[in-house]
C-alpha positions as CSV (number, residue, x, y, z in Angstrom):
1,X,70.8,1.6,-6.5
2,X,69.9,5.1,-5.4
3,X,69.6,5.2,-1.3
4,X,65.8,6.1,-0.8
5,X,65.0,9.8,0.8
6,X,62.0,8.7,3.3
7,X,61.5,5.7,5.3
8,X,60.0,2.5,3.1
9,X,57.5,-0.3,4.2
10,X,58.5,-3.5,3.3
11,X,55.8,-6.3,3.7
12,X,57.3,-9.8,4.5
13,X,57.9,-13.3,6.3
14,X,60.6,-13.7,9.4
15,X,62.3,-15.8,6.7
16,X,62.5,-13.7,3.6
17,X,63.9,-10.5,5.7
18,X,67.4,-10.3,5.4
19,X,66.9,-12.0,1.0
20,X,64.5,-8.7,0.6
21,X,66.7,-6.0,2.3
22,X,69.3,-7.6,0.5
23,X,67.1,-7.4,-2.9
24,X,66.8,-3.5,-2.1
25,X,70.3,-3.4,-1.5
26,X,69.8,-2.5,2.1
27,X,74.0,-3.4,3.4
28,X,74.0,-5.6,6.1
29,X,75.2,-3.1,8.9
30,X,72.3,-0.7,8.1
31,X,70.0,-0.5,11.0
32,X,66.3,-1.3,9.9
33,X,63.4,-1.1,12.4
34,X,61.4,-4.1,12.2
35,X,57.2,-4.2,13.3
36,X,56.0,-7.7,14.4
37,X,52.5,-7.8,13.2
38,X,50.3,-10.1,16.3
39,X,49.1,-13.1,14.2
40,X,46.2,-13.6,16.1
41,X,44.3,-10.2,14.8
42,X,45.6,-10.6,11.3
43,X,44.9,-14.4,11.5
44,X,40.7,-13.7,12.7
45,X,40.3,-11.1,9.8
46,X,42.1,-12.6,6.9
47,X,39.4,-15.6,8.1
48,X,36.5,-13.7,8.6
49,X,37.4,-11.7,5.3
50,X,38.0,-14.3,2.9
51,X,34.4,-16.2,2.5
52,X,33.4,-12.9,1.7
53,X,36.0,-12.1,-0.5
54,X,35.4,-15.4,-2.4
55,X,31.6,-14.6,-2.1
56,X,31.8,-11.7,-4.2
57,X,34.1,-13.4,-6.5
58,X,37.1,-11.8,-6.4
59,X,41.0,-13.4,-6.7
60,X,44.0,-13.2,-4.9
61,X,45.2,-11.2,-8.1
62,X,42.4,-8.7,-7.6
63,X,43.2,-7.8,-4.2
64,X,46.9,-7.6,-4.8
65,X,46.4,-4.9,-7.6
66,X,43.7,-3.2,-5.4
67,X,46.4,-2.9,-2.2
68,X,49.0,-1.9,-5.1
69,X,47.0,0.8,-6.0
70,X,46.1,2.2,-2.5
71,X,49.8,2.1,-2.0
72,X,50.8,3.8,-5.0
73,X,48.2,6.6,-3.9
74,X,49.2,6.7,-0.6
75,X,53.1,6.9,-1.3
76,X,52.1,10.0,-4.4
77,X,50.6,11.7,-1.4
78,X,54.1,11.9,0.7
């Protein structure tokens, strides 16, 4: 695996860490920074957003493919 030339955002659990890095090939004396998102914000949105979400009938696929997209547009723009 080619090393990557910029820094990459990896979204995950406490638990699947180290199996993703190790997925990426990421050697296990590499330093990686990690960000600790505060559940309780995420938490309040993800509740307040999904009725809404359902409301409007969208899936879980939908908005996977819509956050995939913004990513791929985002990263393009690096």
């Amino acid at each position: 695996m080619d090393k990557p030339k910029f820094p990459a955002f990896i979204e995950s659990t406490a638990g699947e860490v180290a199996a993703e890095l190790a997925r990426l090939g990421v050697p296990p004396g590499q330093r990686v920074t990690i960000t600790i998102e505060p559940d309780d914000w995420l938490t309040q949105a993800r509740d307040f957003s999904r009725p809404l979400v359902e409301a409007a009938g969208w899936s879980d696929e939908d908005i996977d493919r819509i956050i995939d997209e913004e990513r791929e547009a985002v990263a393009s723009k690096l």
